[in-house]
N, C-alpha and C positions, 0 to 999 in steps of 0.2 A: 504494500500500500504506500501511496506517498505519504513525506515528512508533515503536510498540513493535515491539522484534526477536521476531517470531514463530520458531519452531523450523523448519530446515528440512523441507519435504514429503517424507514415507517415497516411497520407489521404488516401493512398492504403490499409493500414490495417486496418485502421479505419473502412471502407466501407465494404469491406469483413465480419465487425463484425455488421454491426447496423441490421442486419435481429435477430440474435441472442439475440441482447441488447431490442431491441422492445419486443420480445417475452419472457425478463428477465432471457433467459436461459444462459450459459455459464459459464465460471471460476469467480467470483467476482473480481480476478484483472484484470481480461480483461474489465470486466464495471467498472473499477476504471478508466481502462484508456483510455475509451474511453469518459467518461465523461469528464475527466480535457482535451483530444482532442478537443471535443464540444464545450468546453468552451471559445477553442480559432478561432476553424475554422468554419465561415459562411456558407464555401462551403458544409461541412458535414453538416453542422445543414439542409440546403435543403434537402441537398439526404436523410436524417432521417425521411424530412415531407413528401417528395414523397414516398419513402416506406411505410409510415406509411398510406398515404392515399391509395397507390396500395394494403397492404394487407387489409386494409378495401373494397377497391372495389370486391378482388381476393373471399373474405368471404362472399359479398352478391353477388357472381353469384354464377352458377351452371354451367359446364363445358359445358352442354347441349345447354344455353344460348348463348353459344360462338361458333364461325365459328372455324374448326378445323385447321385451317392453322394461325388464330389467338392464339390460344394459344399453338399449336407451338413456333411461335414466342417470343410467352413470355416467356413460358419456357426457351429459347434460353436466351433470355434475363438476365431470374435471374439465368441462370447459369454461365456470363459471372459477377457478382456483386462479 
């Protein structure tokens, strides 16, 4: 990160990036900063385990597995994160 203290990251931006930060992809400052986020807000550290446990569930099904208006909806879902 650079030597200026930048503001910490809003929980809105934060969120919008932890699909990204799980999966290690992105900008490295952007996982800079959402780590020094994490390190201060609870709230996100949940929504990082709930994601993190949704793409493990989303990994062991098969779309097949699933009623098609369910996964609609979730889809729905992680396009509103």
């Amino acid at each position: 990160m650079n030597d200026k203290h930048s503001p910490l990251m809003p929980c809105s931006e934060a969120i919008q990036q932890l699909w990204d930060y799980l999966e290690g992809s992105g900008r490295r400052v952007d996982r800079e900063r959402v780590d020094e986020h994490l390190a201060f807000c609870r709230r996100c550290c949940g929504e990082l385990e709930f994601i993190g446990h949704l793409r493990d569930l989303l990994a062991s099904q098969t779309i097949d597995d699933s009623r098609p208006q369910a996964v609609q909806r979730l889809e729905r879902f992680l396009e509103e994160l």
